[in-house]
ZAVEXMI-361227 format. One record per residue (C-alpha): x, y, z. Coordinates in steps of 0.5 Angstrom, whole numbers, plus 2048, in hexadecimal, padded with zeros to 3 digits. Layout:
XYZ
...
This chain:
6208EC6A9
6218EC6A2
61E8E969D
6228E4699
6228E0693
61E8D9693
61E8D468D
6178D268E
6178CF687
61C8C968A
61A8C8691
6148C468F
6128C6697
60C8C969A
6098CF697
60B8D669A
6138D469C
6168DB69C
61D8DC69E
6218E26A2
6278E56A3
62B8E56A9
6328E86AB
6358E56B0
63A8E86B7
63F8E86B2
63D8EB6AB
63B8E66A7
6358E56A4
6318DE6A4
62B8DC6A1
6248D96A4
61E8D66A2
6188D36A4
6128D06A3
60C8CE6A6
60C8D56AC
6068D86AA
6008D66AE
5FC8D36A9
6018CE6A6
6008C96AE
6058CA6AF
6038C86B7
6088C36BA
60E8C86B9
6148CA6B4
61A8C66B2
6218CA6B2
6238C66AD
62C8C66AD
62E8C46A6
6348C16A4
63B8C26A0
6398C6699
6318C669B
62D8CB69A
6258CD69C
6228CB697
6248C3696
6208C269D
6198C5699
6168BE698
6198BC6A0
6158C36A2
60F8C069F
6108BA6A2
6118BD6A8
60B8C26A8
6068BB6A6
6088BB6AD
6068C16B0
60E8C36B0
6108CA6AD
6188CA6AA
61D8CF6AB
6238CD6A7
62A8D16A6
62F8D26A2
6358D36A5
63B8D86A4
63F8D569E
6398D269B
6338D2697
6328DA697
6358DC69D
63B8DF69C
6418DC69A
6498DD69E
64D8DB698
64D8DD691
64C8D868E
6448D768F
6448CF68E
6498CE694
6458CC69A
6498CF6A0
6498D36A7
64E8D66AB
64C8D26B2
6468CD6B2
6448D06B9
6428D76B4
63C8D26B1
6398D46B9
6388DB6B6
6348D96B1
6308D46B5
6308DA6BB
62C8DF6B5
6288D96B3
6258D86BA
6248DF6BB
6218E16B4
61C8DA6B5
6198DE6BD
61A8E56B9
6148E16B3
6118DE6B8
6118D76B6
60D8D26B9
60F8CE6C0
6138CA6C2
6198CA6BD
61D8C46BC
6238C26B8
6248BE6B2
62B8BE6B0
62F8BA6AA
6368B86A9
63A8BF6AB
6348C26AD
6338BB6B2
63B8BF6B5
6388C56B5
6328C36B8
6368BF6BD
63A8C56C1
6348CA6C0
6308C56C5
6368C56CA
6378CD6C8
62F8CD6CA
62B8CD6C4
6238CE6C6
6208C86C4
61C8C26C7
61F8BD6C4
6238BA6BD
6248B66B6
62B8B56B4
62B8B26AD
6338AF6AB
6358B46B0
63C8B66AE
6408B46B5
6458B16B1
6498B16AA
6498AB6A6
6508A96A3
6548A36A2
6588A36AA
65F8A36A5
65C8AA6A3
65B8AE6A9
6628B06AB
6628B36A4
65C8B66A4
65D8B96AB
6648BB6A9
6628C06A3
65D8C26A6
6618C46AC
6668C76A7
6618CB6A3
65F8CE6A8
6668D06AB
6698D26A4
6638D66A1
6608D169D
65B8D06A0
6578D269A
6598CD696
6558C6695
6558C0699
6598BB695
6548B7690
64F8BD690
64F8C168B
6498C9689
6438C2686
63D8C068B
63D8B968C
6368B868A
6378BC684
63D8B7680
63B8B0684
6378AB680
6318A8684
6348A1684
6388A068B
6378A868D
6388AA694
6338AD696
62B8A9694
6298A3692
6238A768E
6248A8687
61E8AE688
6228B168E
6288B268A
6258B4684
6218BA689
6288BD68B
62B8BB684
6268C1682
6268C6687
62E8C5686
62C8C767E
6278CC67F
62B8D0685
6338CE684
6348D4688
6328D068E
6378CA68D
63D8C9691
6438C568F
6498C3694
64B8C569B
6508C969C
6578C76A0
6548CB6A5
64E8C96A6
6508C26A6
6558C46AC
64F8C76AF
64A8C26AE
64F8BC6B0
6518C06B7
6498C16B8
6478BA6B8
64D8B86BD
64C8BD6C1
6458BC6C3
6468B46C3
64A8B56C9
6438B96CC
63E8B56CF
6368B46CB
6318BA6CD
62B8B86D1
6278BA6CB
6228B46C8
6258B36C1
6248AE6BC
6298AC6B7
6298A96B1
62E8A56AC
62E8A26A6
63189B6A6
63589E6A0
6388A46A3
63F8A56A0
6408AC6A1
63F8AE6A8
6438A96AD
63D8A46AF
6418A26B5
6418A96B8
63A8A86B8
6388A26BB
63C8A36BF
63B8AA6C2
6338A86C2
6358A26C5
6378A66CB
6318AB6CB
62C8AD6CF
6268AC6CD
6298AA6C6
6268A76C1
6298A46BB
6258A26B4
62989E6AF
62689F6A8
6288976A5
62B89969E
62B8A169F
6308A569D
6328AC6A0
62C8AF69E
6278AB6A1
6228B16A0
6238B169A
6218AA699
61B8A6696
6148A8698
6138A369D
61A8A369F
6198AB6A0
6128A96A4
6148A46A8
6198AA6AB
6158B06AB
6108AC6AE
6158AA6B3
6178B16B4
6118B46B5
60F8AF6BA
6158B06BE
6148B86BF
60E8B76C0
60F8B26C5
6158B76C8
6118BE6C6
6118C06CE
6178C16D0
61B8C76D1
61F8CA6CD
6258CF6CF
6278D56CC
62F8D66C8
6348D76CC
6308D36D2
């Protein structure tokens, strides 16, 4: 593997974080970082594969890698195609976008073959937030390697108004069908959220010092932001979730956790599908936002501690390979 670059100076994690690149079954190359793999850092529990959301990128889960290593949990985290500074698939750099969600398996396929070829340490888990949580989902039914899994406001459905979902499927059908797919979702545009949204009301946490934390990394490494969907990755996205909601839950021990206040994912999707689990466990987080790990200090402890625990609680299970 070859090295990749690693902002150390903005993830404010675990000393010695170190980032490769990978390329994937289909050409593309990706990037992954980890944290806390040496073994002097206590890494003694196992390693976290951290599945990042929508616009994210390895170095906003520094300050969770550390809460993790407190712990005695190595992370490593991914920055999928068409995001962070993995390749992009379409010109305009800001665009989120992907020709088939199922082409997120490949990242996840290079990712779990390059944490065995570094010789992380065992078992390995999941964390997995908003689009991460979907892509998470069908790599535990496609076989994932872990022994159990933490979803953080799992994108298992798209929060709209019900009189807005017929037009959202509507253009994002016809974007794909009439070639463009490219273009933005309506009501997104080339800007990162975190970036133009004031503090008051925003979206994603209640804690001033959280925001301000992604706000700076945005600033020190703007090459690393993401704006609005595309057309295309809106119909991917919206096809995902329905179809693994006609699948039934994985036996993988899980825990999921979600802020009262979700409003970007679709709650409802995801009490109900934990409701269903087994061995599933649902943690509402009163007050929370869609980056409940990235709440208050002792909001963020409250959940890292319940995590751990969770894990530890599950550490022997068996795992079984991709594509099992």
């Amino acid at each position: 593997m070859e090295s990749a670059p690693f902002f150390e100076d903005i993830a404010d994690g675990p000393k010695g974080g170190t980032a490769w690149w990978l390329t994937t079954d289909d050409g593309l190359r990706i990037r992954i970082g980890a944290w806390g793999h040496g073994s002097e850092d206590g890494a003694k529990h196992g390693t976290i594969l951290l599945f990042p959301g929508r616009t994210e990128y390895i170095e906003k889960y520094g300050r969770a890698a550390r809460d993790l290593l407190s712990r005695g949990y190595a992370t490593l985290a991914i920055d999928w195609r068409g995001q962070g500074l993995a390749d992009r698939m379409v010109d305009d750099p800001v665009t989120g976008h992907v020709h088939r969600f199922s082409d997120y398996q490949k990242d996840v396929k290079a990712m779990v073959a390059a944490a065995e070829s570094l010789g992380l340490p065992r078992p390995f888990f999941l964390l997995a937030h908003s689009m991460g949580g979907c892509i998470g989902l069908r790599a535990l039914h496609e076989g994932l390697p872990v022994t159990a899994a933490a979803f953080s406001a799992p994108m298992w459905g798209i929060a709209m108004a019900p009189t807005t979902r017929p037009a959202a499927w509507a253009l994002a059908w016809g974007g794909k069908m009439f070639g463009f797919g490219h273009l933005n979702a309506p009501g997104t545009g080339g800007d990162s959220y975190v970036m133009i949204a004031p503090f008051e009301d925003n979206l994603l946490t209640t804690d001033p010092d959280m925001f301000a934390y992604m706000q700076d990394q945005g600033r020190a490494h703007p090459e690393l932001l993401l704006g609005g969907p595309s057309l295309r990755w809106l119909h991917e996205a919206l096809s995902e979730c329905r179809a693994l909601g006609r699948l039934r839950s994985p036996h993988h021990p899980t825990i999921t956790f979600l802020g009262s206040n979700e409003r970007i994912v679709e709650p409802d999707r995801v009490t109900a599908r934990m409701a269903r689990w087994p061995n599933g466990e649902l943690e509402m987080i009163e007050g929370g936002e869609h980056e409940v790990l990235m709440e208050g200090p002792a909001t963020r402890a409250r959940i890292f501690d319940r995590m751990c625990r969770f894990f530890a609680d599950h550490a022997n299970g068996t795992p079984h390979a991709i594509g099992a």
